[in-house]
C-alpha positions as CSV (number, residue, x, y, z in Angstrom):
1,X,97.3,-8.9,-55.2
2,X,96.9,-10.5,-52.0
3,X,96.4,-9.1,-48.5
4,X,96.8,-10.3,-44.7
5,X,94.9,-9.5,-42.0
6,X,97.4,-8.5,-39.1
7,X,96.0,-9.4,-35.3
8,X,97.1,-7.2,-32.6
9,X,98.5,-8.4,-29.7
10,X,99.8,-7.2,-26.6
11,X,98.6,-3.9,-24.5
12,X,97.0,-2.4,-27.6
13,X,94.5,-5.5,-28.3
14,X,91.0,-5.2,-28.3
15,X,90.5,-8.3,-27.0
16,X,90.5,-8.1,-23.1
17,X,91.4,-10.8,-20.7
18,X,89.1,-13.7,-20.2
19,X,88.5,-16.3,-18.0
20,X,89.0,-20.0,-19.0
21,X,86.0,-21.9,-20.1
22,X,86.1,-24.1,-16.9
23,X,85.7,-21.4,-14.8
24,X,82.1,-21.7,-14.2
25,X,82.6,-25.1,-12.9
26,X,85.5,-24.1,-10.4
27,X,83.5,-21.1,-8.7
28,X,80.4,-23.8,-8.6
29,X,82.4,-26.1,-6.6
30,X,84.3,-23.6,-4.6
31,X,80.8,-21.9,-4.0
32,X,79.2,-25.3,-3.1
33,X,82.9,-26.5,-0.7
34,X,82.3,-23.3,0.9
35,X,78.8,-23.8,1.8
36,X,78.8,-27.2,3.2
37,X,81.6,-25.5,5.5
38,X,79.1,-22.5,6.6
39,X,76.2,-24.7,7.2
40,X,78.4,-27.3,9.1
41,X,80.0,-24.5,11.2
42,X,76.8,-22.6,11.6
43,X,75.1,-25.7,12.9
44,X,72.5,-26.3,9.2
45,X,71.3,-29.4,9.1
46,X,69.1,-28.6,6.5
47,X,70.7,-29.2,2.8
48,X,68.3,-27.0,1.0
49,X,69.6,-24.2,3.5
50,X,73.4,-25.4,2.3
51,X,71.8,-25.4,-1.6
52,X,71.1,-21.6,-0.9
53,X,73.9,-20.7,0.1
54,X,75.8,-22.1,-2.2
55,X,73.5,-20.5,-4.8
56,X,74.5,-17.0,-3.2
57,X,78.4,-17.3,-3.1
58,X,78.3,-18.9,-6.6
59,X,76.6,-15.4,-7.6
60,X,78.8,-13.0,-5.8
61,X,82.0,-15.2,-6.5
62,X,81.4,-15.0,-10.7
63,X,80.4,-11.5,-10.2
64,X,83.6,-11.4,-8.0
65,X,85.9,-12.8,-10.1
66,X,84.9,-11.9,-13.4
67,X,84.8,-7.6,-12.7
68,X,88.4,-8.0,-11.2
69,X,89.8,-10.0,-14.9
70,X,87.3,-9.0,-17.6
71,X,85.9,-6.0,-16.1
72,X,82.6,-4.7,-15.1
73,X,80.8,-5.2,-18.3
74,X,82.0,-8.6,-19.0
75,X,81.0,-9.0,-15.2
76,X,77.1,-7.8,-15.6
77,X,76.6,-10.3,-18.4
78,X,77.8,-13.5,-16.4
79,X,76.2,-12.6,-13.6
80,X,72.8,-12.7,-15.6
81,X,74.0,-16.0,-16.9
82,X,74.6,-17.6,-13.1
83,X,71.0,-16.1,-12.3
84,X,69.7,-17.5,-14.8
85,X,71.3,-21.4,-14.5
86,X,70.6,-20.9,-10.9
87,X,66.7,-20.0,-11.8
88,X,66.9,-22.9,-13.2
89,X,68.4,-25.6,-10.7
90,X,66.2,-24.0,-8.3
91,X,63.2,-25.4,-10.3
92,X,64.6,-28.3,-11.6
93,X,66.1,-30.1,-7.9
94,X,62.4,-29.6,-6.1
95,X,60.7,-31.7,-9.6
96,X,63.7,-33.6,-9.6
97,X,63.7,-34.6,-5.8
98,X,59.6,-35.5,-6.4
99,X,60.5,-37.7,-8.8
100,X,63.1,-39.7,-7.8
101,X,61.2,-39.9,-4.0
102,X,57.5,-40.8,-6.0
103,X,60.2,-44.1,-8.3
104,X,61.8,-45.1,-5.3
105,X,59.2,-45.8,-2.8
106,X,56.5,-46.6,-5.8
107,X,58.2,-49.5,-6.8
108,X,58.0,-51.6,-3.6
109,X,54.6,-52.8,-4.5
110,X,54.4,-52.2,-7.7
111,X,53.8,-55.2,-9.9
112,X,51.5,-56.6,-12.2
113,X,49.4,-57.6,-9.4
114,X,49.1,-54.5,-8.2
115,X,48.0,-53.0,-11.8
116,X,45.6,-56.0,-12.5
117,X,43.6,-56.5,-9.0
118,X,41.1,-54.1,-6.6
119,X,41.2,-53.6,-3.0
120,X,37.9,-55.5,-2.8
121,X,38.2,-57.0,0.8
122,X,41.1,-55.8,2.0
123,X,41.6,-53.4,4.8
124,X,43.5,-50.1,4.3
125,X,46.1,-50.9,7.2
126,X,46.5,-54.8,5.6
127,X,49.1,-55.6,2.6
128,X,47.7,-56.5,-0.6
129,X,45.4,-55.2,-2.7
130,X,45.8,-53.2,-5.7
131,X,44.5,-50.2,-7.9
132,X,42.8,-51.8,-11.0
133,X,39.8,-50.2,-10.3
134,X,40.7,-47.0,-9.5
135,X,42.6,-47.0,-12.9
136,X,39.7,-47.9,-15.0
137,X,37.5,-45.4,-12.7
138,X,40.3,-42.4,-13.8
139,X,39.8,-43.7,-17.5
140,X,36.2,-43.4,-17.8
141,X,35.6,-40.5,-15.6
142,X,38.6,-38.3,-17.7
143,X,37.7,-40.0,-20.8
144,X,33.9,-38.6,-20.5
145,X,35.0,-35.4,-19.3
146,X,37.6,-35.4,-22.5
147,X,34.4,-36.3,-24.8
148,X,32.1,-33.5,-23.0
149,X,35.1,-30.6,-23.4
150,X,37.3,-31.2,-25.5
151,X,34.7,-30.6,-28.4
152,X,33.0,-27.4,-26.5
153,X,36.6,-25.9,-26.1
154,X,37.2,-25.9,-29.8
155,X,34.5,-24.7,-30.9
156,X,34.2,-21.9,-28.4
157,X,37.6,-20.7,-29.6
158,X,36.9,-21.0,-33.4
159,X,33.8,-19.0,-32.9
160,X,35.9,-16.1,-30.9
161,X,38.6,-16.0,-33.4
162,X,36.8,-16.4,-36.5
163,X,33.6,-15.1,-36.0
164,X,33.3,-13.5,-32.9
165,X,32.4,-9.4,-32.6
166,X,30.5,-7.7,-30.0
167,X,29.7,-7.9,-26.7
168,X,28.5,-11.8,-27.2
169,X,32.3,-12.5,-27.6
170,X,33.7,-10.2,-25.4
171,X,31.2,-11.8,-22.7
172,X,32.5,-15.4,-23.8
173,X,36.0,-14.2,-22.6
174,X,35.6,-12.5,-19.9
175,X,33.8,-16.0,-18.5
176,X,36.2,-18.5,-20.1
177,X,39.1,-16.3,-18.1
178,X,37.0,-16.4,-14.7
179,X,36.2,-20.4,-15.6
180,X,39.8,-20.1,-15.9
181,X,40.7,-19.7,-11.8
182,X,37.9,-21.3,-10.6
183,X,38.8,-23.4,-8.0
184,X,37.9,-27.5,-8.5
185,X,36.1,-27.9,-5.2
186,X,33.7,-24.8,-6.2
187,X,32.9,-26.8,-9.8
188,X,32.4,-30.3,-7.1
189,X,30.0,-28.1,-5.3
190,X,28.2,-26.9,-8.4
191,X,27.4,-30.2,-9.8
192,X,26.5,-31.5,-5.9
193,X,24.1,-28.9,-5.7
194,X,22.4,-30.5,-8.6
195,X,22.9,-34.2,-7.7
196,X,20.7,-33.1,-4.4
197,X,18.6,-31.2,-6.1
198,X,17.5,-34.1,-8.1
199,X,17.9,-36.6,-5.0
200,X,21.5,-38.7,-6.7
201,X,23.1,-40.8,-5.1
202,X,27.3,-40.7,-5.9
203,X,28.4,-41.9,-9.2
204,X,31.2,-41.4,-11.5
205,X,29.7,-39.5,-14.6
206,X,29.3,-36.7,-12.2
207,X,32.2,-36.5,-11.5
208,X,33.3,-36.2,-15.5
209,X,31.3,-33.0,-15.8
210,X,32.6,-31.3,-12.6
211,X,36.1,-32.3,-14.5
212,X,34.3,-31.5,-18.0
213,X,34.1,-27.6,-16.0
214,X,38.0,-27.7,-15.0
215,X,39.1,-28.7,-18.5
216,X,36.3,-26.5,-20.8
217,X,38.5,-22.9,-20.4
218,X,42.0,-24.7,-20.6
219,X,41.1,-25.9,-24.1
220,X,39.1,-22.7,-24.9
221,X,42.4,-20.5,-24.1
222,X,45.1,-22.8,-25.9
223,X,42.6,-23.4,-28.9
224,X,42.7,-19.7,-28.9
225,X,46.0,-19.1,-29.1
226,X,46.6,-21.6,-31.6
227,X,44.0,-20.2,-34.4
228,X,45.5,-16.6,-34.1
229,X,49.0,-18.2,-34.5
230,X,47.6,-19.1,-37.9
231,X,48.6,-16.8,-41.0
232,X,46.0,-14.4,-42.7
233,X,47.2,-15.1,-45.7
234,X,46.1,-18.7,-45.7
235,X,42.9,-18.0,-45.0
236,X,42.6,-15.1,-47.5
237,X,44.3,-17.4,-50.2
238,X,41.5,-19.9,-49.3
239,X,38.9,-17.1,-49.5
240,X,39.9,-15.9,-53.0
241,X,39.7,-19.4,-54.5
242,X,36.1,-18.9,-53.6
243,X,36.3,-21.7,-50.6
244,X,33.5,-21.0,-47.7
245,X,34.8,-19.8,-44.8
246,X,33.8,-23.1,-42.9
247,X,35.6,-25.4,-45.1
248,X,38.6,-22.8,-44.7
249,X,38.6,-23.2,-41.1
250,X,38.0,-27.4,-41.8
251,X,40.5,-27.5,-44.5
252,X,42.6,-24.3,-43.9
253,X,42.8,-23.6,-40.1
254,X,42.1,-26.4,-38.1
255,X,45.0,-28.9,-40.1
256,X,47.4,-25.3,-39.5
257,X,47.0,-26.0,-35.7
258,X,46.3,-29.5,-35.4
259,X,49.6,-29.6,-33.2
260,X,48.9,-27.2,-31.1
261,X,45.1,-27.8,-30.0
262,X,46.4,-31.3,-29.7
263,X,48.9,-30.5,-27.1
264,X,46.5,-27.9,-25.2
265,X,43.8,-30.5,-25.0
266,X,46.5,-32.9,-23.9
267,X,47.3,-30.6,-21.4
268,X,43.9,-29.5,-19.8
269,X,43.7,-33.5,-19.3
270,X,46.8,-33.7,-17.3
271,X,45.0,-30.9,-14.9
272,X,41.6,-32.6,-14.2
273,X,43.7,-36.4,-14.2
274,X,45.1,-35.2,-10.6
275,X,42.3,-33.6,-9.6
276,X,40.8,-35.0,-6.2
277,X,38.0,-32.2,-4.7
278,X,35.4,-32.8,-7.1
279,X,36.2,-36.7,-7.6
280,X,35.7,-36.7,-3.6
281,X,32.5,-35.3,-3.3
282,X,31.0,-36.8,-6.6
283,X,32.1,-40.0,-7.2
284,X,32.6,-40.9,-3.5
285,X,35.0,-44.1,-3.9
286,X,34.6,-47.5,-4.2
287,X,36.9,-50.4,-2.9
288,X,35.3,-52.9,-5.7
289,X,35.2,-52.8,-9.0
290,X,32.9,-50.9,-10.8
291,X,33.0,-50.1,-15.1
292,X,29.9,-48.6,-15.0
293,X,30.2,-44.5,-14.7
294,X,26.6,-44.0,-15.2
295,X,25.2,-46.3,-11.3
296,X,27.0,-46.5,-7.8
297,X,30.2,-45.0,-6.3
298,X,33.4,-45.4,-8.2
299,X,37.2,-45.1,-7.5
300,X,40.1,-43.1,-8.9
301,X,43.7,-42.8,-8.8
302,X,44.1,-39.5,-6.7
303,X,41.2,-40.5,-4.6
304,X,42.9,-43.4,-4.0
305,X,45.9,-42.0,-3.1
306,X,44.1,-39.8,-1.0
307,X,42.1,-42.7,0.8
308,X,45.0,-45.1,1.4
309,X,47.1,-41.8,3.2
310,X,44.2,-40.3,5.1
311,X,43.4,-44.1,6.3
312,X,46.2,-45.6,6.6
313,X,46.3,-45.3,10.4
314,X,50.2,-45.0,10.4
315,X,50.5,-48.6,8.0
316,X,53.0,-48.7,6.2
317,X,51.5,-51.1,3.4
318,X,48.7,-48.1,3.0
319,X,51.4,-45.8,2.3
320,X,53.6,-48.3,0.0
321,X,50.1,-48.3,-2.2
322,X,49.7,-44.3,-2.1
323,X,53.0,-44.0,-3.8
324,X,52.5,-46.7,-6.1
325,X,49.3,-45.5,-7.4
326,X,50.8,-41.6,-7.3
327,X,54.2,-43.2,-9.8
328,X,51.2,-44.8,-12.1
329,X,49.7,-41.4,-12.3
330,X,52.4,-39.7,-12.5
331,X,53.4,-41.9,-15.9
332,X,49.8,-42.2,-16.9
333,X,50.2,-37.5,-17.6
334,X,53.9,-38.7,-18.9
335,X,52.2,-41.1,-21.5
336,X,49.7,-38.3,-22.2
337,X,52.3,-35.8,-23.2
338,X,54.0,-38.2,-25.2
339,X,50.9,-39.1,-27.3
340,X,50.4,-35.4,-27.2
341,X,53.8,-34.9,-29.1
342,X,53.8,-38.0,-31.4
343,X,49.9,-36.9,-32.4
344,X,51.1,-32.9,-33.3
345,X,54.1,-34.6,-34.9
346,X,52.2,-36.4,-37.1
347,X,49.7,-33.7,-38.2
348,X,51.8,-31.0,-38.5
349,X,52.2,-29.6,-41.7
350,X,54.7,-30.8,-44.0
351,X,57.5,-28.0,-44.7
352,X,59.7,-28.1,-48.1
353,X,59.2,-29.4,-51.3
C-alpha cells in the first residue's frame, strides 16, 4: 500500500511568500547607488562617510522590503543577518585598506638589496640603504624573549591547572591578569630602571626581557585555556593505569594541547614583534650591523620604521623604506601564524581508527 504526500498550494499554504535569493545583492547595490547620490548631493567627499551610509539604507531597505513580502518575523531575522555581514565589512575594509596601502607602497624599494644590506652610512633623507640589520636585531631580540617566556608561560599555567589551590594560585592570577594590561612602555621603564641602576649602557638583550614581560601573561592565559580544554577522563584513565601525574601531564596533557599552546605562544610573539616603546628605550638603534644582543645598541624592524618616519625630514626615500620594512613585518607575523598552524597540524592528535 502506497501513500503520497499532497503539497498545498495556493491561499491555504504554509509556506509564505519569499524573496528571491538575489535579493540581498539588489538592495546592496540600490543601498550603495543611493548613497553615492546623498554624499554627492550633500557635498561628502569622504568615501567612508558614503560606506556608512550605504551601510544604513542597506539595513532599513532589507528590513523595508522584507516585513512588506514575508512579514515581520521573516523581517527581524534578516535584519540580524545584514547586521551582522555589515559587522563584518566594517572590520574587514579598514584591515583590508591597511593591507593593500602597506603592498603597494612597500614594494617600491623592496628588493633583495634591501633585505640583504644596513643603512651603515647612509643618511635617513638619502636613497639607499636597507633593513638587514634591523631584521636580524628583531630575530634575536624576539627569539631571546621567545626562549625566556615561552617556557615560564607554560609552566605557570600547568601549575594553576593541575596543581594549583589556595591563595598561592589565586595570587598567580590575579598578577598574570594585571601583567596582562600592562602597558609596554611601563615594562621599558622597568627594565631601564635597572639598566641605570647597574650603570648599562643600551643593548639588545634588554630589550628581549622588557619583551620577555609583554609576552609571559599572553602565554600564561592561552596555556591556560588550552589545559582545561583537555578531558578529565584522560587524565583519570592515565591515573588508574597507575601513571604519575607528571608523566600524565608529559604524555597525557601536554601532546592533548600541543595545538593550542602552539598557536598562543605563536601569538604572544606576534604582539611583542611590533612592539616599539621598550625596543626604543632599551635597545636604542643602531644604523650598522650588530649580531651581538648581549654589547652596544641594536636595530629592529618597528624601530626602524619608527626612525626612518620620525627622521625622514619630509624625504620620500625615508618613507619608501618605513613601508618596506612595515610589509616585511607585516609578513614576517604572517609566516609566524602559518608555522603556528602547520606546527598544531602536525601534533594534533590523530582522530579515527
Amino acid at each position: 500500500m502506497s501513500t503520497a504526500t499532497i503539497t498545498p498550494k495556493g491561499p491555504g499554504t504554509l509556506r509564505g511568500a519569499r524573496l528571491p535569493k538575489w535579493s540581498p545583492y539588489a538592495i546592496a547595490a540600490g543601498s550603495i547607488a543611493l548613497a553615492v547620490g546623498i554624499g554627492l548631493a550633500g557635498g561628502l567627499h569622504s568615501r567612508v562617510q558614503w560606506g556608512l551610509i550605504a551601510a544604513i539604507l542597506y539595513v532599513v531597505g532589507t528590513y523595508a522590503i522584507a516585513t512588506a513580502v514575508e512579514g515581520k518575523r521573516q523581517a527581524k531575522d534578516r535584519i540580524a543577518t545584514s547586521l551582522v555581514w555589515v559587522a563584518f565589512l566594517l572590520a574587514v575594509i579598514p584591515l583590508a585598506s591597511l593591507v593593500w596601502s602597506t603592498v603597494a607602497r612597500g614594494l617600491k624599494v623592496l628588493d633583495v638589496y634591501f633585505l640583504t644590506h644596513s643603512m651603515g652610512v647612509v643618511a635617513d633623507t638619502e636613497p639607499g640603504g636597507g633593513i638587514y640589520h634591523a631584521i636580524l636585531g628583531t630575530l634575536e631580540q624576539v627569539g631571546l624573549a621567545t626562549v625566556i617566556a615561552a617556557p615560564i608561560g607554560v609552566l605557570t599555567a600547568i601549575y594553576l591547572v593541575e596543581y594549583g589551590r589556595g591563595r598561592l594560585s589565586q595570587a598567580i592570577t590575579f598578577f598574570v591578569d594585571v601583567m596582562t594590561g600592562i602597558p609596554s612602555i611601563v615594562a621599558g621603564l622597568f627594565i631601564l630602571s635597572l639598566m641605570l641602576m647597574f650603570d648599562m649602557q643600551p643593548f639588545g638583550f634588554a630589550g628581549s626581557l622588557a619583551l620577555a614581560i609583554l609576552m609571559m601573561p599572553v602565554v600564561v592565559r592561552s596555556t591556560e585555556e588550552m589545559l582545561k580544554l583537555v578531558p578529565n577522563e584522560l587524565r583519570e584513565a592515565s591515573l588508574a593505569l597507575g601513571v604519575p601525574k607528571w608523566r600524565t601531564i608529559l604524555k597525557v596533557v601536554l601532546p592533548t594541547s600541543i595545538g593550542g599552546i602552539t598557536t598562543g605562544i605563536m601569538l604572544s610573539i606576534a604582539r611583542i614583534t611590533g612592539e616599539t616603546a621598550p625596543v626604543l628605550l632599551l635597545v636604542w638603534g643602531n644604523a650598522f650591523i650588530n649580531a651581538n644582543p648581549f654589547e652596544g645598541a641594536q636595530a629592529s624592524l618597528p624601530l626602524y620604521i619608527y626612525q626612518q618616519y620620525a627622521n625622514s625630514a619630509g624625504s620620500g626615500a625615508a618613507y619608501d623604506r618605513a613601508w618596506a620594512a612595515s610589509l616585511t613585518l607585516i609578513a614576517f607575523v604572517m609566516l609566524l601564524n602559518l608555522v603556528a598552524r602547520g606546527i598544531a597540524r602536525w601534533k594534533a592528535p590523530k582522530t579515527g581508527r
